[in-house]
C-alpha positions as CSV (number, residue, x, y, z in Angstrom):
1,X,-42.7,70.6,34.8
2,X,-39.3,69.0,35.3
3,X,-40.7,66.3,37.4
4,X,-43.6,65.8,34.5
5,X,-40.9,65.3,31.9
6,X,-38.8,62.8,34.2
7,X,-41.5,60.5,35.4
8,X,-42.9,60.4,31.4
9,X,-39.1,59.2,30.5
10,X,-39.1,56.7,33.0
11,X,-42.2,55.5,32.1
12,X,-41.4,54.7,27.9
13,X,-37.6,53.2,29.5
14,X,-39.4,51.0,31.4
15,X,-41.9,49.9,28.3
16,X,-38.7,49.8,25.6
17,X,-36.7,47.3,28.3
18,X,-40.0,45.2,28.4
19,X,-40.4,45.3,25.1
20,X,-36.7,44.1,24.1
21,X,-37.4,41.5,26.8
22,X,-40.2,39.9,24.7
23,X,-37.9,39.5,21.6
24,X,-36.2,35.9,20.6
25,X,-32.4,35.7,21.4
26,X,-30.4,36.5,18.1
27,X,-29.0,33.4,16.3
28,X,-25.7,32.9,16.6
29,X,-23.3,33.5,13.8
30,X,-22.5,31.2,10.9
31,X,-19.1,29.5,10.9
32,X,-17.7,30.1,7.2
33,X,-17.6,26.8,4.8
34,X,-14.7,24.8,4.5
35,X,-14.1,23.3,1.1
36,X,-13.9,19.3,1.0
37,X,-11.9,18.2,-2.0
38,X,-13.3,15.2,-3.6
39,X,-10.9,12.1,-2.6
40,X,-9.2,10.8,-5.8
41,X,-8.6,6.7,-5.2
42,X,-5.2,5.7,-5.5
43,X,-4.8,2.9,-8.1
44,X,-4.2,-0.5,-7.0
45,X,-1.3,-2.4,-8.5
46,X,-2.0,-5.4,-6.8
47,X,-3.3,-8.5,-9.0
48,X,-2.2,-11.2,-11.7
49,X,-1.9,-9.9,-15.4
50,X,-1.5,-11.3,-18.4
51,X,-0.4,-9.7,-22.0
52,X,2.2,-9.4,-25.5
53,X,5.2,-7.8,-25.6
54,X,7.6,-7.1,-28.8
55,X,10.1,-4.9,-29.4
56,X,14.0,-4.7,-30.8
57,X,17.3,-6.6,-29.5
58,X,21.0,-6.5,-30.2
59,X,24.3,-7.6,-28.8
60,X,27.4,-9.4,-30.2
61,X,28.8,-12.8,-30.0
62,X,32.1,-14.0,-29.2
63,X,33.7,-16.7,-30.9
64,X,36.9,-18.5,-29.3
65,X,38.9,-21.3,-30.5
66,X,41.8,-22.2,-27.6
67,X,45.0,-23.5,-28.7
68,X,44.7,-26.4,-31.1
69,X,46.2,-28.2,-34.4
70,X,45.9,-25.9,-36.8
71,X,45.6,-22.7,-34.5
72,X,49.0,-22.6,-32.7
73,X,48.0,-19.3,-30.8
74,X,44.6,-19.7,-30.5
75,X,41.7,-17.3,-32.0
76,X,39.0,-15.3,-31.3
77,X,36.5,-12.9,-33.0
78,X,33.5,-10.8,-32.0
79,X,30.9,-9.4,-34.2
80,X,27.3,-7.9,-33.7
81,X,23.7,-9.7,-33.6
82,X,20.1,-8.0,-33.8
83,X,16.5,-8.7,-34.7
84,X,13.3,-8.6,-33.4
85,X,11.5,-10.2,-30.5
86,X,7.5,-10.8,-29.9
87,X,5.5,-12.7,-27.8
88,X,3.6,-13.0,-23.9
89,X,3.9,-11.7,-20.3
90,X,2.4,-13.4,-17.2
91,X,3.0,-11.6,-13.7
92,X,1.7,-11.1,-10.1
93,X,2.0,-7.8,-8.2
94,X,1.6,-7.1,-4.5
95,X,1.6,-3.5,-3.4
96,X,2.1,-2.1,0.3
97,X,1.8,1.5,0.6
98,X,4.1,3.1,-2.8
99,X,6.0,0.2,-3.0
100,X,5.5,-2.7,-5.8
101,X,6.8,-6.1,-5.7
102,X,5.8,-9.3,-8.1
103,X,7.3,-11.9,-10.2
104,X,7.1,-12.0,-14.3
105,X,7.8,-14.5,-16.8
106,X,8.1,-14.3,-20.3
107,X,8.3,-16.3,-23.9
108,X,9.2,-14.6,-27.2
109,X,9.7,-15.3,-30.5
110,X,13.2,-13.9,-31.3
111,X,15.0,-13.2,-34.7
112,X,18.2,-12.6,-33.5
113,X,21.1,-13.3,-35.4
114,X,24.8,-12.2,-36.2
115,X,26.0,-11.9,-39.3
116,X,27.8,-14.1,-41.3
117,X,31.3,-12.8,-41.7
118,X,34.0,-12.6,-39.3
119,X,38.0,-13.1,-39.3
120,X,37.9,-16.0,-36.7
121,X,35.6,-17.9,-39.7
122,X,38.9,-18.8,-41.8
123,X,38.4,-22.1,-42.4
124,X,35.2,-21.0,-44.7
125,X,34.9,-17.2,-44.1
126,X,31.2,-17.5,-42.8
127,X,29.8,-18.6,-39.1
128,X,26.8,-17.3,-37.3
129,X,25.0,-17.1,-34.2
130,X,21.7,-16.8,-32.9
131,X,18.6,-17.8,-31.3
132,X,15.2,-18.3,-32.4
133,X,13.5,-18.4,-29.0
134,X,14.1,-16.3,-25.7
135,X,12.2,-16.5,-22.5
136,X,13.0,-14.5,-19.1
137,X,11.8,-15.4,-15.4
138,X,12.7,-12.1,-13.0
139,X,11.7,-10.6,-9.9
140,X,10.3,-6.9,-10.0
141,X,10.7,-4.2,-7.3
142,X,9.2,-1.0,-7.6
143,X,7.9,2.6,-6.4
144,X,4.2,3.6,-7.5
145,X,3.5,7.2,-8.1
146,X,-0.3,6.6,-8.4
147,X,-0.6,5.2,-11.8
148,X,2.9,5.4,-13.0
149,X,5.1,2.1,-12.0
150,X,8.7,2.9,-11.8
151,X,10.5,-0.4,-11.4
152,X,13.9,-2.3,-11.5
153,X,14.1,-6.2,-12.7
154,X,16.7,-9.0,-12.9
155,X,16.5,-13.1,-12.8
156,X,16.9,-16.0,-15.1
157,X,17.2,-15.9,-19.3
158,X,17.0,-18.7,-21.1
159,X,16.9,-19.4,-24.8
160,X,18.1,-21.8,-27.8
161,X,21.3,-20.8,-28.7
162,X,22.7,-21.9,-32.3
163,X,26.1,-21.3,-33.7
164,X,27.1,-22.0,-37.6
165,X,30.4,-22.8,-38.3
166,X,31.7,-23.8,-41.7
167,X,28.4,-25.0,-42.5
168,X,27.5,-27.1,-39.0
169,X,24.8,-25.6,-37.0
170,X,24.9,-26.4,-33.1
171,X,22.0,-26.0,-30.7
172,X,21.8,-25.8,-27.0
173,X,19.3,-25.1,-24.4
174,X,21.3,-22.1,-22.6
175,X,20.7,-20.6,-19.2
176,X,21.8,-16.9,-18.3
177,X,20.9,-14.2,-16.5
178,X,19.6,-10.9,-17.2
179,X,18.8,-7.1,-15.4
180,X,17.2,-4.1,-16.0
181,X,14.5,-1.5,-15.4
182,X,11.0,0.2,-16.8
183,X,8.3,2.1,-16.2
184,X,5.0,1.1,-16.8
185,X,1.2,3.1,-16.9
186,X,-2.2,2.4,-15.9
187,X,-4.1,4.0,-18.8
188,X,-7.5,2.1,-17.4
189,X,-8.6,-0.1,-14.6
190,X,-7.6,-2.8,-15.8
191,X,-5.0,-1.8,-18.5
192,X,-1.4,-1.2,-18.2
193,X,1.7,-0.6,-20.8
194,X,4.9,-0.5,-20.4
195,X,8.5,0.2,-22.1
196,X,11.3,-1.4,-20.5
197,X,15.0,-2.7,-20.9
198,X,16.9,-6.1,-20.6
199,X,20.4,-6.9,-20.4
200,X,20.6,-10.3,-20.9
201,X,23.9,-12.3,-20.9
202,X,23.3,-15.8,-22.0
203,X,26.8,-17.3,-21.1
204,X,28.8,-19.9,-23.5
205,X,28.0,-22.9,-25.9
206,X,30.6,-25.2,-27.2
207,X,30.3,-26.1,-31.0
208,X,32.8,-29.0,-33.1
209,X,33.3,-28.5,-36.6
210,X,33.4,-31.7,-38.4
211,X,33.3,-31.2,-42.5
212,X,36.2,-32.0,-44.7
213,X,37.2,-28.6,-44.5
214,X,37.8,-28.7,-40.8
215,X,38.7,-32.3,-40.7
216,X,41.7,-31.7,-43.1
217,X,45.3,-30.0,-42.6
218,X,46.1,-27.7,-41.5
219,X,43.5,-29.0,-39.0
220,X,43.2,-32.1,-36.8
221,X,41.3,-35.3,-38.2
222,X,38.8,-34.5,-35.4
223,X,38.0,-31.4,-36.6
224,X,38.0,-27.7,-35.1
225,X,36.3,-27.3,-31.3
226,X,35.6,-23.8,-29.8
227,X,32.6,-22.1,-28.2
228,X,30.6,-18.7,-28.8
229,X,29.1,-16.5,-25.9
230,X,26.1,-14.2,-26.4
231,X,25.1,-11.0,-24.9
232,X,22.0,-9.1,-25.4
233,X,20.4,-5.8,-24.9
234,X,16.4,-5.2,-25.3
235,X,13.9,-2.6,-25.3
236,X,10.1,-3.7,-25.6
237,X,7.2,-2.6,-25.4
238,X,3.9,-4.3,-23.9
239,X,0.5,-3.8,-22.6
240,X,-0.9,-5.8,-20.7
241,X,-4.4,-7.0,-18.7
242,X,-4.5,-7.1,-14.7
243,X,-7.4,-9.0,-13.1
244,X,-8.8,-8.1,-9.8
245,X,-6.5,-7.4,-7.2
246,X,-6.2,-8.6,-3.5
């Protein structure tokens, strides 16, 4: 009986090994997902642009008048300008990796003016200066943080600088300087705005006052000589159109 039972075990051992012979190899196991995150393109600052700008400027002007007939110690007087400037921006940006550089000119429209009152205008209590045009040529350096531009500026200022005194109005071309920084968005493809600052100093003008009132004593027949220096500060605001970059 005991042999019976062990041949009949052998006998379904033998079958079952067959059997799991005949199966198909298991498949191996899965390896879990891995989660891509979409690439997000970087914008491109590159390109030329064009667009307006406007915004608000003021500074003060210095008035000097060196030792002459008439003013035996000299004299000089400072007192404040302001208005408002508006007009257009052309630029070129090149970009490598975060960082920006380009080049940017500009023309506005400016209503800048002192007032009219100021100790150093004895001769008729009133003198004034301003300009009625300012245009900038600069450089631009900056770092990109994807679509925000965060950049520093300085170059050439130039504008029409007129001084009133005693009732004669001088004009000169002047040539200064000017510095500062901004920070500019890319709110489309194509479309960028900015708010940024100027300092702009726009040196010295020389101005001769020749009415009767200047021509007569206590002054010299040739009348009263001096210059007046301007300095600036502006904030604007622009937006502006970027073509295809390279």
């Amino acid at each position: 009986m005991a042999r019976l039972l062990t041949l009949i075990c052998a006998i379904f051992g033998f079958a079952g090994s067959a059997f799991a012979a005949d199966l198909p190899p298991a498949a191996p196991a899965k390896a879990p997902a891995i989660y891509v995150p979409p690439v997000v393109p970087v914008y491109n600052w590159s390109g030329v642009y064009l667009g307006i700008n406007g915004g608000w400027g003021w500074g003060s002007a210095k008035y000097t008048i060196p030792v002459q007939t008439g003013f035996p110690t000299g004299a000089t007087g400072t007192f404040n300008d302001n208005g408002g400037v508006v007009g257009g921006t052309l630029g070129a940006n090149f970009q490598t990796g975060a960082f920006v550089f380009g080049a940017e000119g500009d023309w506005d429209y400016s209503a800048i003016n002192t007032g009219t009152t100021a100790t150093i205008c004895q001769v008729s209590g009133t003198c004034q200066t301003g300009n009625n045009w300012l245009a900038t040529l600069r450089g631009r350096a900056g770092f990109a943080a994807d679509r925000v531009l965060f950049y520093a500026t300085a170059g050439g200022a130039f504008a029409n600088v007129q001084t009133v005194f005693n009732g004669v109005t001088t004009t000169h071309d002047q040539a200064g300087w000017t510095a500062g920084a901004g920070v500019e968005w890319a709110f489309a493809d194509n479309w960028t705005a900015r708010v940024e600052y100027l300092y702009v100093d726009l040196g010295s003008t020389n101005f001769n006052c020749t009415t009767v009132a200047c021509t007569t004593t206590p002054y010299a027949a040739s009348g009263i000589t001096g210059s007046a220096s301007l300095t600036e500060n502006l904030i604007r605001a622009g937006v502006d159109f970027k073509f295809n970059g390279w």
